[in-house]
Backbone as XML, in Angstrom:
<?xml version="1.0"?>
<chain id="A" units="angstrom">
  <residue number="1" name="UNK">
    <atom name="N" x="4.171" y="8.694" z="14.357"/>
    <atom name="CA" x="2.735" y="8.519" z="14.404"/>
    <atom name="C" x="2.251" y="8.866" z="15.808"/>
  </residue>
  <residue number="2" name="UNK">
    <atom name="N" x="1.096" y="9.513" z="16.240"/>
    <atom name="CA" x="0.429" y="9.774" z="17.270"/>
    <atom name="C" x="0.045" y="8.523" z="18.095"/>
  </residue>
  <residue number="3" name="UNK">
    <atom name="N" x="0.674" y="8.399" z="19.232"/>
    <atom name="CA" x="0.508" y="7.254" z="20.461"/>
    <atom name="C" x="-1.329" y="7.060" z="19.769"/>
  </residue>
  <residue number="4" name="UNK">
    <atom name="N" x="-2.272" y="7.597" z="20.040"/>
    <atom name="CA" x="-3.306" y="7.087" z="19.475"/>
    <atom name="C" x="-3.779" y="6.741" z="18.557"/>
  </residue>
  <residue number="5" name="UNK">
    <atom name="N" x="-3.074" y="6.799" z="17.771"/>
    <atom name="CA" x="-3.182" y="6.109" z="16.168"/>
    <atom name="C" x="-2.440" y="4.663" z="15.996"/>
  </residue>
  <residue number="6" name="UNK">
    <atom name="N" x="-1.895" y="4.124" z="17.075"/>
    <atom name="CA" x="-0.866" y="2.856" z="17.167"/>
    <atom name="C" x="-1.656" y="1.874" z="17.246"/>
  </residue>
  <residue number="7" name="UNK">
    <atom name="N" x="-1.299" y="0.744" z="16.778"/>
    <atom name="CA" x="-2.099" y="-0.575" z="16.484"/>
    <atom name="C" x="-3.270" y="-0.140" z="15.975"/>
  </residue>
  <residue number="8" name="UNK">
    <atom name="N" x="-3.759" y="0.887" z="15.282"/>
    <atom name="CA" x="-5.242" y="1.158" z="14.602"/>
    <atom name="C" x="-5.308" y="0.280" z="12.879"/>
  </residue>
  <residue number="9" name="UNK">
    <atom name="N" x="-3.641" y="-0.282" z="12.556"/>
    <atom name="CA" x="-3.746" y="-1.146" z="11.646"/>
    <atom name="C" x="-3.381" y="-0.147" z="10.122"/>
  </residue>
  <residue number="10" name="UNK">
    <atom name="N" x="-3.002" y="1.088" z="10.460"/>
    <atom name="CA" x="-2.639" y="2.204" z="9.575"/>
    <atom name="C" x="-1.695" y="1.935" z="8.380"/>
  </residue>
  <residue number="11" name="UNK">
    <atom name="N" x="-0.329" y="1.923" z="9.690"/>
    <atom name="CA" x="0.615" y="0.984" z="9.297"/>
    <atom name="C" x="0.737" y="0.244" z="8.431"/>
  </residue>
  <residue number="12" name="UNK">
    <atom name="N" x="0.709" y="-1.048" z="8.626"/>
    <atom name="CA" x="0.277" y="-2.513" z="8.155"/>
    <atom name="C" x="-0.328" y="-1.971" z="6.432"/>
  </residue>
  <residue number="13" name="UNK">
    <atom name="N" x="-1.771" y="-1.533" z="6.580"/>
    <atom name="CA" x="-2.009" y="-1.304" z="5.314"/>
    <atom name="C" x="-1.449" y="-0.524" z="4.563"/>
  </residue>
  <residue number="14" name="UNK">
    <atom name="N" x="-0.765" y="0.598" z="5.024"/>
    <atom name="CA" x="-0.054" y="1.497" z="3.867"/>
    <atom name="C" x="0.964" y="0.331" z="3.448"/>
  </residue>
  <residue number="15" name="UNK">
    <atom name="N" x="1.840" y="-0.794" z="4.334"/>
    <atom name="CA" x="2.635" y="-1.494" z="3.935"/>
    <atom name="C" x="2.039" y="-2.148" z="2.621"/>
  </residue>
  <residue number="16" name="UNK">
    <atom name="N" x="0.985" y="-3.177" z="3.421"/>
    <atom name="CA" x="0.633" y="-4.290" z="2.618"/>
    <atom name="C" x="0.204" y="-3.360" z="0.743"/>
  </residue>
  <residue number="17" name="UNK">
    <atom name="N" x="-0.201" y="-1.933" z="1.051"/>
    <atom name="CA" x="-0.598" y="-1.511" z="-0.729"/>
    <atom name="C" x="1.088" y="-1.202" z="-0.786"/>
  </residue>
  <residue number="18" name="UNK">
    <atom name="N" x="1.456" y="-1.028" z="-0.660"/>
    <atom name="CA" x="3.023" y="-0.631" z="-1.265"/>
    <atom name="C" x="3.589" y="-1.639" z="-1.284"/>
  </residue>
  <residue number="19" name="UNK">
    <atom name="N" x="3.541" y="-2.803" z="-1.012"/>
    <atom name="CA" x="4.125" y="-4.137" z="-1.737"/>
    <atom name="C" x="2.793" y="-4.922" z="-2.754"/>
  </residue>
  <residue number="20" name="UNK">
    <atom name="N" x="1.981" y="-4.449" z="-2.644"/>
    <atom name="CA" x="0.834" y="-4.752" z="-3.703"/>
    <atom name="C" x="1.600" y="-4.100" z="-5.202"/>
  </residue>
  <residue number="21" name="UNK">
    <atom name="N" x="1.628" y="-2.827" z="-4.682"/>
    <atom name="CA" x="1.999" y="-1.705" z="-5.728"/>
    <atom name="C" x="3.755" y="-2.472" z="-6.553"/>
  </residue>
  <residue number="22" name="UNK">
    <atom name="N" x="4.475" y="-2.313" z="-5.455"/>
    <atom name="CA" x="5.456" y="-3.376" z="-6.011"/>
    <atom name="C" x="5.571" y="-4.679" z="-6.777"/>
  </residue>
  <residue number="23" name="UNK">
    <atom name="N" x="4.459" y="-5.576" z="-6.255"/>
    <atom name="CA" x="4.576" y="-6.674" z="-7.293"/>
    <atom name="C" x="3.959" y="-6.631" z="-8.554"/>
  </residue>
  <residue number="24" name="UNK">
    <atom name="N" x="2.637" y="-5.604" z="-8.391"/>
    <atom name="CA" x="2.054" y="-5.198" z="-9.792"/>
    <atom name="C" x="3.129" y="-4.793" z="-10.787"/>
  </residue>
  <residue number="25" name="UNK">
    <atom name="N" x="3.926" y="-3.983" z="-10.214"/>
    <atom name="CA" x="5.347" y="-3.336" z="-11.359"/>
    <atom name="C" x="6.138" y="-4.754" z="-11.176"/>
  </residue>
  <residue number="26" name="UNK">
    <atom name="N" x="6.430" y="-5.755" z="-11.023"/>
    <atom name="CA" x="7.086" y="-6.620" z="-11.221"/>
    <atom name="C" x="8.299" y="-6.337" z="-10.534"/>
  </residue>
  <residue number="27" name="UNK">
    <atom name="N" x="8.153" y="-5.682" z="-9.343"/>
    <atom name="CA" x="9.546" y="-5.746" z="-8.414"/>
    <atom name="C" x="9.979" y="-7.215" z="-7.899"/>
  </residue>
  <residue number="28" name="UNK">
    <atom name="N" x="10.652" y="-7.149" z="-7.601"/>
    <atom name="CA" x="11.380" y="-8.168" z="-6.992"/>
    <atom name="C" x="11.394" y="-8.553" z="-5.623"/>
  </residue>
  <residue number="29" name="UNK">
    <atom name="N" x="11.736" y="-7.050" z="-4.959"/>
    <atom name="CA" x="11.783" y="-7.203" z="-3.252"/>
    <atom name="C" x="11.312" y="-5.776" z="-3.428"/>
  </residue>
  <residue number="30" name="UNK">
    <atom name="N" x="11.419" y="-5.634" z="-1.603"/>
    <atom name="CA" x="10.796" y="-4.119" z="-1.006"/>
    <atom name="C" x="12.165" y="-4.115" z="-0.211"/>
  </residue>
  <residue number="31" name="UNK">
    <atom name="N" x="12.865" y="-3.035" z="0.217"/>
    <atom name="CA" x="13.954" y="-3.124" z="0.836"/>
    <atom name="C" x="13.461" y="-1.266" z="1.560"/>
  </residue>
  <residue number="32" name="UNK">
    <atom name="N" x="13.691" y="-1.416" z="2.890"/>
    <atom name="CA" x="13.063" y="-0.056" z="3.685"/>
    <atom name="C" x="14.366" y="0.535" z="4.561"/>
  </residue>
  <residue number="33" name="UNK">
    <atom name="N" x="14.499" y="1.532" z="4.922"/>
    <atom name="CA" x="15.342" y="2.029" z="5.781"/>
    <atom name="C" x="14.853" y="2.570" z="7.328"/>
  </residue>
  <residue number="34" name="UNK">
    <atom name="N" x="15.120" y="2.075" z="8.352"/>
    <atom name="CA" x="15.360" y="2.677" z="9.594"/>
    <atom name="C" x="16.221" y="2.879" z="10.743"/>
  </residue>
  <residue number="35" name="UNK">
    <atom name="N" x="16.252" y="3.988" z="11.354"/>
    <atom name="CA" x="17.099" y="3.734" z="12.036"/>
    <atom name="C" x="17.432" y="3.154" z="13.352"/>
  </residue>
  <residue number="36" name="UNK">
    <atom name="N" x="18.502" y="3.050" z="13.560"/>
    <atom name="CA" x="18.757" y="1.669" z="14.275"/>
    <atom name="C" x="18.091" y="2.000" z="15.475"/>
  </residue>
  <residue number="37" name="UNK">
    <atom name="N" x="17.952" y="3.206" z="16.075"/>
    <atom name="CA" x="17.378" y="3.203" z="17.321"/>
    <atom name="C" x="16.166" y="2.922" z="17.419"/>
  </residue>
  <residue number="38" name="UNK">
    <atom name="N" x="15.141" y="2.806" z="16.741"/>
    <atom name="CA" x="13.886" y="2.725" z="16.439"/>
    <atom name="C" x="13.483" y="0.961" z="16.444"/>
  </residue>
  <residue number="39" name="UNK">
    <atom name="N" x="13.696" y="0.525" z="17.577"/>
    <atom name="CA" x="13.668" y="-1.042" z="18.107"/>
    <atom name="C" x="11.858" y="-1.692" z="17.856"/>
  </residue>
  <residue number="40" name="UNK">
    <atom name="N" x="11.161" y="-0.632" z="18.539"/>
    <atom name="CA" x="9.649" y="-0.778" z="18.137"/>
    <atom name="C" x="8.963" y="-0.784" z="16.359"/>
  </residue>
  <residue number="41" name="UNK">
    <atom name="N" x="9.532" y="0.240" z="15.963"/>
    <atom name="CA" x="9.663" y="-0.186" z="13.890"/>
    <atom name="C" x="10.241" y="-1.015" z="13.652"/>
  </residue>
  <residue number="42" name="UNK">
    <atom name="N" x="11.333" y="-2.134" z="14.475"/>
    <atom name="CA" x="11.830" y="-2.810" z="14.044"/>
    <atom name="C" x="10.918" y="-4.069" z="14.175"/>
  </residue>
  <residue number="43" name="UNK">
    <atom name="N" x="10.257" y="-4.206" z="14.681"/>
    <atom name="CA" x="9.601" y="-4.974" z="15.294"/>
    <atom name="C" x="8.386" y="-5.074" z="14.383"/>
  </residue>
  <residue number="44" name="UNK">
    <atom name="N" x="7.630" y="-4.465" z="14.242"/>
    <atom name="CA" x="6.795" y="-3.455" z="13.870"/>
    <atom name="C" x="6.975" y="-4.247" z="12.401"/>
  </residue>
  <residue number="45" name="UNK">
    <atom name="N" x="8.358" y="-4.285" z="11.429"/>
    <atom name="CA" x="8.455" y="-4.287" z="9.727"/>
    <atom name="C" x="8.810" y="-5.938" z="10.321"/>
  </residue>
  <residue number="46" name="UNK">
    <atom name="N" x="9.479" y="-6.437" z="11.069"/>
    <atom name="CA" x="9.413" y="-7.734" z="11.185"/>
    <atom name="C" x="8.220" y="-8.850" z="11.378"/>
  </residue>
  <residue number="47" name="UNK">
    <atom name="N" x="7.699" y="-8.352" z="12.019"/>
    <atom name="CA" x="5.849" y="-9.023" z="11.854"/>
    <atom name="C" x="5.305" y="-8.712" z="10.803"/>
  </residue>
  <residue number="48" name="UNK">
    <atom name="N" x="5.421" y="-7.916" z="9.601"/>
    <atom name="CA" x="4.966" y="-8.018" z="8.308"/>
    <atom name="C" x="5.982" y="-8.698" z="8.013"/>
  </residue>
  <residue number="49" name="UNK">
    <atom name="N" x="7.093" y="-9.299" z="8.128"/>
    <atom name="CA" x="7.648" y="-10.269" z="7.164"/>
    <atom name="C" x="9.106" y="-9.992" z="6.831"/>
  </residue>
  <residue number="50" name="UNK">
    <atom name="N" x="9.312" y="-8.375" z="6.867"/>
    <atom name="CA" x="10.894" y="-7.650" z="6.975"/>
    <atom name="C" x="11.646" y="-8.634" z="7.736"/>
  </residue>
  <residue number="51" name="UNK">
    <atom name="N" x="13.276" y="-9.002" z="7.012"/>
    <atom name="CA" x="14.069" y="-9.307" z="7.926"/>
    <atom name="C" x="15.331" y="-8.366" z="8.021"/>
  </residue>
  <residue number="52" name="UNK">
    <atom name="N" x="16.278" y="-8.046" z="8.674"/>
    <atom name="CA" x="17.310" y="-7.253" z="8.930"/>
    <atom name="C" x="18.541" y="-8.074" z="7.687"/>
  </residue>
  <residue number="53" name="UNK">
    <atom name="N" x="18.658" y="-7.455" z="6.937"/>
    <atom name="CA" x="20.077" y="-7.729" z="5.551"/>
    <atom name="C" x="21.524" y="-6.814" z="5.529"/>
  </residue>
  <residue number="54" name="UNK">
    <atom name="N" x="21.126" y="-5.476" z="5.826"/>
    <atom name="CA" x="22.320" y="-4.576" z="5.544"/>
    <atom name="C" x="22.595" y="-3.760" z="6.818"/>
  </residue>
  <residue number="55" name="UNK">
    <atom name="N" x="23.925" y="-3.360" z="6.735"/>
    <atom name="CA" x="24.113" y="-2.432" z="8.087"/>
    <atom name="C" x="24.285" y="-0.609" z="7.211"/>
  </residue>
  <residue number="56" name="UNK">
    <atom name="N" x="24.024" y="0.263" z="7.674"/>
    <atom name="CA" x="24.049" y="1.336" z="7.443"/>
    <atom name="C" x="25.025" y="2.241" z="7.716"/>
  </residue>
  <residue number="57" name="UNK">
    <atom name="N" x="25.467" y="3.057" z="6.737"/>
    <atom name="CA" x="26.937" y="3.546" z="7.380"/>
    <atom name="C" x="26.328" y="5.324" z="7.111"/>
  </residue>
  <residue number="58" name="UNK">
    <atom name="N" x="26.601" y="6.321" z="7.600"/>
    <atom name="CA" x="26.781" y="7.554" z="7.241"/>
    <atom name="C" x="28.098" y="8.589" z="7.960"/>
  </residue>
  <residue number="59" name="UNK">
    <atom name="N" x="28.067" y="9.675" z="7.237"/>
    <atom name="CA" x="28.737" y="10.678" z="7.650"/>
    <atom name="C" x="28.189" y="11.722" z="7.485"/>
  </residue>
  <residue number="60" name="UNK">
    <atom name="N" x="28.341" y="12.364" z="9.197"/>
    <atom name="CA" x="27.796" y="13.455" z="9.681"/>
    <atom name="C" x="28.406" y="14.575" z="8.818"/>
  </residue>
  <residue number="61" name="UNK">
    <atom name="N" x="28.160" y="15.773" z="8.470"/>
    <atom name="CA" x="29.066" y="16.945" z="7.708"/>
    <atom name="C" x="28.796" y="18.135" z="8.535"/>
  </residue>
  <residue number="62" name="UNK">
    <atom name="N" x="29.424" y="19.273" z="8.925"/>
    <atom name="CA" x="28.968" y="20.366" z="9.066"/>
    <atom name="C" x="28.089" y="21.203" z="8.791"/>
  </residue>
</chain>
């Protein structure tokens, strides 16, 4: 996102309708992916309510 578009509350609402959208379908949970370096998104999905559950594994390929 563009440094000037930060805290404009963008965020937050695309969240808050996509767990709207989720409980209307009768989901259960919201479960999101980022990566680990990204300390400020972490932050960021934790003040909406996200807590940290799984660790992430990959492999690089050629």
């Amino acid at each position: 996102m563009r440094g000037d578009r930060r805290s404009a509350g963008i965020g937050k609402a695309m969240i808050a309708r996509a767990i709207e959208i989720a409980q209307q379908r009768g989901c259960q949970r919201v479960e999101l992916t980022s990566s680990a370096s990204r300390k400020d998104a972490h932050r960021f999905y934790q003040r909406l309510g996200f807590s940290a559950s799984h660790v992430g594994m990959k492999l690089m390929l050629k």
